[in-house]
DOSEVO-396478 format. One record per residue (C-alpha): z, y, x; residue number from 1. Coordinates in Angstrom, 1 decimal. Layout:
! residues N
        z        y        x   seq
        Z        Y        X   NUM
...
END
This chain:
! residues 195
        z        y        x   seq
      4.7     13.1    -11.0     1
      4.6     14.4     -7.8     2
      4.0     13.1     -4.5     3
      7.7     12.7     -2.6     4
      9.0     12.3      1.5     5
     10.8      8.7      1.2     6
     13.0      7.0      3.5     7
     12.7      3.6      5.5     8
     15.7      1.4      5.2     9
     16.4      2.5      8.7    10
     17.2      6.4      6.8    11
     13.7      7.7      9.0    12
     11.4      9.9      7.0    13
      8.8      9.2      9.9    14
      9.0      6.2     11.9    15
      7.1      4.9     15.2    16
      5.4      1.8     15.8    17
      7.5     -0.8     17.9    18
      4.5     -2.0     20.0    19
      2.9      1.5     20.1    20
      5.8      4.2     19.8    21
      3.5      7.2     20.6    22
      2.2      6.2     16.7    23
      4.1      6.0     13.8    24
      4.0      6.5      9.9    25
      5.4      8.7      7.1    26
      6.4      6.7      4.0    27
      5.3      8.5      0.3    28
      6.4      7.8     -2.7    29
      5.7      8.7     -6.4    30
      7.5      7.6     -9.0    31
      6.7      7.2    -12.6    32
      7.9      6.2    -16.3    33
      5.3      4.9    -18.7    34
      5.4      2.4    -21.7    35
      2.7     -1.2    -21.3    36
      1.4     -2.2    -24.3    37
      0.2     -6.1    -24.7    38
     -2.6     -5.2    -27.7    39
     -2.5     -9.0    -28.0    40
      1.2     -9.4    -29.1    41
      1.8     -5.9    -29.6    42
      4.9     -5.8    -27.5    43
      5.5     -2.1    -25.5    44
      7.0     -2.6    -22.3    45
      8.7      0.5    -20.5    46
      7.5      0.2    -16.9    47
      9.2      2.3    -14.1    48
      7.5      1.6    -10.7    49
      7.7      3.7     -7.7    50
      4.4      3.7     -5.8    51
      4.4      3.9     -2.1    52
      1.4      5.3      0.9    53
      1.5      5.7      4.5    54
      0.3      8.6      6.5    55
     -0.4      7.4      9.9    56
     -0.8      9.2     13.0    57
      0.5     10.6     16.5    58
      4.7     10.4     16.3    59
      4.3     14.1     17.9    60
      1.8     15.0     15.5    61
      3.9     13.9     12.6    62
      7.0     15.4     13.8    63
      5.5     19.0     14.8    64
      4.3     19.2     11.3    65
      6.6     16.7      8.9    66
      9.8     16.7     10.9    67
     11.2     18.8      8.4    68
     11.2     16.7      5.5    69
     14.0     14.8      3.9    70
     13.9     12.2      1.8    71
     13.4     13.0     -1.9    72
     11.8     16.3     -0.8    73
      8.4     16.9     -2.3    74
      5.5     16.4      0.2    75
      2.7     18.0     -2.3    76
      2.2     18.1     -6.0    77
     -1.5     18.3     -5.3    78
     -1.8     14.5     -4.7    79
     -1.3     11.2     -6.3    80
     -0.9      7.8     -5.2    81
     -4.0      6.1     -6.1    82
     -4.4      2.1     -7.3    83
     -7.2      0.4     -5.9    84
     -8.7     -2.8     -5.9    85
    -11.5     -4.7     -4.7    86
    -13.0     -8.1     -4.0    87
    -13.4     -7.4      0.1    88
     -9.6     -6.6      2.0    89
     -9.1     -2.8      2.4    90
     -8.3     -3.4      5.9    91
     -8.3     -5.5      8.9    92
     -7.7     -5.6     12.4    93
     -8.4     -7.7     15.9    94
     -4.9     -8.6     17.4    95
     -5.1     -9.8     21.1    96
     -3.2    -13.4     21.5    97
     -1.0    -13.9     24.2    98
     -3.7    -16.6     25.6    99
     -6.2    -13.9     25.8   100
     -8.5    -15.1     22.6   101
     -8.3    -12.4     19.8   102
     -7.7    -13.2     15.8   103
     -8.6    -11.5     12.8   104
     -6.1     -9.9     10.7   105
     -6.8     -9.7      7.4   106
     -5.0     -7.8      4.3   107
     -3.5    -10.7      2.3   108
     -4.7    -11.2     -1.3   109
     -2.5    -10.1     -4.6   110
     -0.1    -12.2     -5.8   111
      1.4    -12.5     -9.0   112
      5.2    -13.3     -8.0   113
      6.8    -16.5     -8.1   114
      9.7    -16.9    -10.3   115
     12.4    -19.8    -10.7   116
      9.7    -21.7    -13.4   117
      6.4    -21.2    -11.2   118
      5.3    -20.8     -7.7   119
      3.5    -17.8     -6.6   120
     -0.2    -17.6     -7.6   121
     -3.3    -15.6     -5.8   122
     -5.0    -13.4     -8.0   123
     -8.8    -13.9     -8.1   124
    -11.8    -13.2    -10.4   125
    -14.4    -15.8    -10.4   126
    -12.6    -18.0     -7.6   127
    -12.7    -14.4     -5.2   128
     -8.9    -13.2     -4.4   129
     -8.6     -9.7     -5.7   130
     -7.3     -7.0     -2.9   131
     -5.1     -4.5     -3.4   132
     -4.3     -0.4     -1.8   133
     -2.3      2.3     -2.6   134
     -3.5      5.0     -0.7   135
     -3.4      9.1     -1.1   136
     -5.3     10.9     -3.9   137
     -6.1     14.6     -5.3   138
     -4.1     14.7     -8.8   139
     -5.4     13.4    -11.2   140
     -7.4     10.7     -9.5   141
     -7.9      7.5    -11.8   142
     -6.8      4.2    -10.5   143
     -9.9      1.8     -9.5   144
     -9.0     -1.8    -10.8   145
    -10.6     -4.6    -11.1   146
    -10.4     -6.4    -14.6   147
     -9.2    -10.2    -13.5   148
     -9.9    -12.1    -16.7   149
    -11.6    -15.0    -15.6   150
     -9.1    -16.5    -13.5   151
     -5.6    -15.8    -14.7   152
     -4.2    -17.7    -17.4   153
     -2.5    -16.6    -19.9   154
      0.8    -14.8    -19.1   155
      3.3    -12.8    -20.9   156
      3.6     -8.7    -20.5   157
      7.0     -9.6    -17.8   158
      4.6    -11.4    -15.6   159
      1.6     -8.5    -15.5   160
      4.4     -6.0    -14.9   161
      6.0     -7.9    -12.2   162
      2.5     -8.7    -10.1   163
      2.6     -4.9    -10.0   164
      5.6     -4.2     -8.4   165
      5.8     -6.3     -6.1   166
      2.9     -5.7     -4.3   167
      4.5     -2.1     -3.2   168
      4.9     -3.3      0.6   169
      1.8     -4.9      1.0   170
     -0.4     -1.7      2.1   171
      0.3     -1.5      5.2   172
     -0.6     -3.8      8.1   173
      2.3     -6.6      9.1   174
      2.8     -5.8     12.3   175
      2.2     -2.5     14.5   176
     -1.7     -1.6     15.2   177
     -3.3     -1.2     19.0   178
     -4.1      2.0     19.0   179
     -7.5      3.1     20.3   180
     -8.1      4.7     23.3   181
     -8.7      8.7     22.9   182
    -11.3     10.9     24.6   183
     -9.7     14.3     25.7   184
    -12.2     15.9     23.2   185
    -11.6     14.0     20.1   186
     -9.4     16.1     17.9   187
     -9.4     13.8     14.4   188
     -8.0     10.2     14.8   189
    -10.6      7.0     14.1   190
    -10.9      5.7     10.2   191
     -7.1      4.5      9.4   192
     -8.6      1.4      6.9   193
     -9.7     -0.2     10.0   194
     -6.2     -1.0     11.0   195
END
């Protein structure tokens, strides 16, 4: 599947930063159809997820070049949304405190969903919580997962499936970044995983 323009709730292809409007974000998605299969009941499972990315940058930046895009319209079929995991978060940030001290903001940790029969459960390997991206990709590109045996109990093909989808929103940062100071001669933006 191809690599799609998607829209915020607000109807915004590209939307600025509260705190920092002179920054904002584009929204990707790619969608896809595929069938799960549980080898150890030997159920099938017919999974459609829509995976989501950010591109982050300069609101005039973004507009100059993406303004044009509605949602639905294809960004590039040259790329994929990429999985990723990994035992250390993808990101994190230092956020100023309103007393002047500064705290760490770290990506939360996957989560297998709560439902109505059990609460919500962090996924770890070996006692580690197991982190999760979606992030831009050349076609092609295979997902990077992390096999999380260890620590997860038995569960039926419904609650793999679900884990997956509802970690969709949690690649980008809660809250808006500080943005860093530019020199006039910079022309490329600092690395975006730091935010």
């Amino acid at each position: 599947m191809a690599v799609i323009a998607y829209n915020f709730k607000t109807g915004e292809v590209i939307k600025p930063y509260e705190k920092s409007p002179a920054y904002g974000r584009i929204i990707l998605a790619e969608k896809s159809k595929k069938y799960k299969f549980n080898p150890a009941t030997g159920e099938a499972w017919y999974d459609k997820t829509t995976r989501v990315a950010f591109i982050k940058g300069k609101i005039k930046d973004l507009e100059e070049d993406f303004g044009h895009l509605k949602s639905g319209q294809l960004f590039d079929e040259d790329l994929c949304i990429q999985k990723r995991e990994s035992l250390t978060p993808f990101w994190q940030y230092e956020k100023k405190n309103e007393d002047g001290s500064t705290s760490i903001i770290k990506q939360p940790a996957k989560v297998r969903p709560a439902t109505k029969d059990r609460p919500e459960k962090v996924i770890t390997i070996d006692g580690k919580p197991v982190y999760m991206l979606f992030c831009l990709a050349a076609k092609g590109t295979q997902d990077t997962l992390m096999q999380a045996t260890a620590d997860v109990e038995e569960q039926d093909s419904e609650d793999l499936i679900a884990a997956e989808e509802g970690q969709s929103e949690m690649n980008e940062p809660q809250g808006d970044p500080e943005p860093v100071a530019e020199k006039e001669s910079e022309s490329e933006e600092g690395d975006e995983s730091a935010e």
